[in-house]
matplotlib code that plots the C-alpha trace (Angstrom):
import matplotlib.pyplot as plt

x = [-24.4, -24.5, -20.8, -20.1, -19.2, -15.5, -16.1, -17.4, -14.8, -12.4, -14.1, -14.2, -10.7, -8.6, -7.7, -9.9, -7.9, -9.5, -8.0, -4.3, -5.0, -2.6, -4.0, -5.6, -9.5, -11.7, -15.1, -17.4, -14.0, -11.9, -8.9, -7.3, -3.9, -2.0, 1.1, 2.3, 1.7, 0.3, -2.8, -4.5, -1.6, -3.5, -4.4, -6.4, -4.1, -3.5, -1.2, -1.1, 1.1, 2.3, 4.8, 5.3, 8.7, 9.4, 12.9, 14.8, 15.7, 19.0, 18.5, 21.4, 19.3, 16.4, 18.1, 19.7, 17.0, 14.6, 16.7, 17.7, 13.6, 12.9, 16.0, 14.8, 11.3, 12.2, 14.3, 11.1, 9.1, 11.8, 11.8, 8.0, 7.9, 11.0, 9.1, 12.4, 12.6, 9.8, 12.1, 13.6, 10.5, 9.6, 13.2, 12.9, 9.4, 10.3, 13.2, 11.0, 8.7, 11.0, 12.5, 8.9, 8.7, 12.0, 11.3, 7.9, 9.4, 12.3, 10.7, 7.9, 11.1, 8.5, 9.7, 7.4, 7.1, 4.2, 3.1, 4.8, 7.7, 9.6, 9.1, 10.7, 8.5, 9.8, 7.2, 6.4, 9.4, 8.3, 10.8, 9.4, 11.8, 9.5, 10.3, 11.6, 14.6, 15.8, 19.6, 20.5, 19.6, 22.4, 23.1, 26.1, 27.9, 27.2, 26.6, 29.8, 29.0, 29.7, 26.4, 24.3, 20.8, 17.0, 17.2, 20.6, 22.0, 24.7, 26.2, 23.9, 22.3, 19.5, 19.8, 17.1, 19.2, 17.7, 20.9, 24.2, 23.3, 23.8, 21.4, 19.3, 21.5, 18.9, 20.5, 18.3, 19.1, 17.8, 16.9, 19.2, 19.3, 20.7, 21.0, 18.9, 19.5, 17.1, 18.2, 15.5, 15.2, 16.2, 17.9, 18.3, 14.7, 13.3, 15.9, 13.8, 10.4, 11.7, 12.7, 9.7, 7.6, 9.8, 9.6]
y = [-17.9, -14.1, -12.6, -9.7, -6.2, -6.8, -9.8, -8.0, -5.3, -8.5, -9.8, -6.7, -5.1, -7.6, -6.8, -5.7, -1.9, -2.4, -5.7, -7.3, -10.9, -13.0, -16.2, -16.9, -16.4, -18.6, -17.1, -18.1, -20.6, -17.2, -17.1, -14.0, -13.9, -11.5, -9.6, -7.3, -8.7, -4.9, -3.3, -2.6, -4.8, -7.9, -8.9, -11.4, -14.3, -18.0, -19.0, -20.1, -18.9, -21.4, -20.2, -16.3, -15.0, -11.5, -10.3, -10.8, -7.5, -6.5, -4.1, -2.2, -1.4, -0.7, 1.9, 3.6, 3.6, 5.1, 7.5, 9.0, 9.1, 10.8, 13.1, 14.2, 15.3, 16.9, 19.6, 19.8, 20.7, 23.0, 24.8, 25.0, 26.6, 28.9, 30.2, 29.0, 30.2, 28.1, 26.8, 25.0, 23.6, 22.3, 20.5, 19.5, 18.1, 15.8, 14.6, 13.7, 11.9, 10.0, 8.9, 7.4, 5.6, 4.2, 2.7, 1.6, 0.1, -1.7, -3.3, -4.8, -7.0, -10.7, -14.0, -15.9, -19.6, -20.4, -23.3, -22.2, -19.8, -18.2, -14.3, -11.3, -8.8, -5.4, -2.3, -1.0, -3.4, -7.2, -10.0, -13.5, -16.5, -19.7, -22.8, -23.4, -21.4, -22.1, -24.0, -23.7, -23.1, -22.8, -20.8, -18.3, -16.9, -13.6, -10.7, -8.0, -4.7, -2.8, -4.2, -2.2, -2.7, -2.7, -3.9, -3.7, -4.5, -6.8, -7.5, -9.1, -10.0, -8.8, -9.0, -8.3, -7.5, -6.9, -7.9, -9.2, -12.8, -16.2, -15.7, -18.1, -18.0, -18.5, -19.0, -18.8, -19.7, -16.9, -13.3, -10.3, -10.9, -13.9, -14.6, -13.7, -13.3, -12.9, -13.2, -15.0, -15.7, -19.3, -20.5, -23.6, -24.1, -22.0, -24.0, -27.0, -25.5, -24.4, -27.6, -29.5, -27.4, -28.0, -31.6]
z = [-12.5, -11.1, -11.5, -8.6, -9.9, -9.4, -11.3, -14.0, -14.2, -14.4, -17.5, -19.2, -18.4, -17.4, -14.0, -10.8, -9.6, -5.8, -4.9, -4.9, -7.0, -5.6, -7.0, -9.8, -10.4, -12.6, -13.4, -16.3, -17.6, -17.6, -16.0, -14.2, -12.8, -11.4, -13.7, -11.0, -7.8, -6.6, -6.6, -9.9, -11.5, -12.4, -16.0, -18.4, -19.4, -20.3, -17.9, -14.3, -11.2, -9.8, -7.4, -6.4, -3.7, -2.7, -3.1, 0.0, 1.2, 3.6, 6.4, 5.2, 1.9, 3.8, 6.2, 3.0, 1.0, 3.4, 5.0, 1.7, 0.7, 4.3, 4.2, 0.8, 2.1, 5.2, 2.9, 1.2, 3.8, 5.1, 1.9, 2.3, 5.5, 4.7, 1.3, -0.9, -4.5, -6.7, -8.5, -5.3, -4.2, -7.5, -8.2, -4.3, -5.1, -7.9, -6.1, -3.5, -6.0, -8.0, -4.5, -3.5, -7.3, -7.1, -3.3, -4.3, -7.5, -5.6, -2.2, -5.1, -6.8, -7.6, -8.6, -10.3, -11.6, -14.1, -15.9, -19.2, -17.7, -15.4, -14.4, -12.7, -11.8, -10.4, -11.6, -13.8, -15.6, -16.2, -17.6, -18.7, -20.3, -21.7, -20.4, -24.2, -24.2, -20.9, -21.6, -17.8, -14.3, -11.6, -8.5, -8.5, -5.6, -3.8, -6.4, -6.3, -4.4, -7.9, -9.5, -7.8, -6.9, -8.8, -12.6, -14.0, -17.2, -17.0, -21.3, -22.5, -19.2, -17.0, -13.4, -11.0, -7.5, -4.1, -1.8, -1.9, -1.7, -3.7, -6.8, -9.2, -12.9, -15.7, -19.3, -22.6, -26.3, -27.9, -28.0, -26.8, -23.3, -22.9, -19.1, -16.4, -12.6, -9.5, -6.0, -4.9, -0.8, -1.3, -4.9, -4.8, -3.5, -6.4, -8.9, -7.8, -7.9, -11.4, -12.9, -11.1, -13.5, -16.3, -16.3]

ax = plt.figure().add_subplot(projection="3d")
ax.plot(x, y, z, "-o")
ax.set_aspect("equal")
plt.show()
């Protein structure tokens, strides 16, 4: 059986930087699957997706979130034109670049379902609970304004926020983090696709 060149750099890296892998690949009895859900993000593993959701995401969020990004490099490109001091340009610069990393990072918020786990994916940041330590799955009303948005900390808690919405609540047994919420686009869908799995 002749493997393509992509193929090959699959079996010999682990992931493939030219293509998105949104499902999962079997060449030669490997299997690939994706770990990022973005470009260059895939990766060798044992496991199988079963089930992947993008964070819903509010227009409100969108609106801010962009209009700060775009506010941010039009006084770049003022200072620029105007010949600002260096030191300007350079702080306005990184501004302007950790704006684009932060928005990249937060409109690529993934829920994921696999044969052995559950999975919240938002880049470069990736959290995975085993079916085995899941104690309880339940949906909890709309998330308060003051938690904020992207990956936040919450005790001993992780949440992974994209709106105000109703959110999947995933409790563990062990480790430090012991709960784990992701406002997936429908919870109580993705509570059944979970515990389907489960079974």
């Amino acid at each position: 059986m002749t493997i393509s060149v992509t193929g090959k750099i699959r079996k010999i890296m682990g992931w493939c930087p030219l293509l998105s892998i949104k499902n999962n690949i079997v060449e030669s009895g490997n299997e690939y699957t994706c770990v990022s859900g973005i470009k260059g993000g895939g990766s060798l593993a044992n496991k199988t997706m079963v089930y992947e959701e993008k964070a819903p995401y509010s227009y409100t969020i969108k609106l801010v979130m962009t209009s700060g990004f775009f506010l941010l490099a039009f006084l770049y490109f003022i200072t620029v034109f105007r010949k600002a001091p260096e030191q300007s340009e350079f702080a306005l610069l990184l501004a302007v670049s950790i704006s684009a990393l932060v928005m990249w990072s937060f409109f690529n918020i993934k829920f994921r379902i696999t044969t052995d786990g559950v999975e919240a994916v938002m880049p470069p940041f990736k959290y995975r609970i085993p079916f085995s330590e899941i104690t309880e799955i339940k949906t909890i009303e709309d998330i308060p304004w003051y938690a904020g948005w992207g990956l936040r900390l919450c005790g001993r808690g992780l949440a992974f926020i994209s709106m105000r919405k109703s959110a999947v609540l995933i409790e563990k047994k062990s480790g430090f983090f012991r709960k784990l919420i992701l406002t997936t686009q429908n919870p109580e869908e993705f509570i059944k696709k979970l515990k389907v799995e489960m079974e």
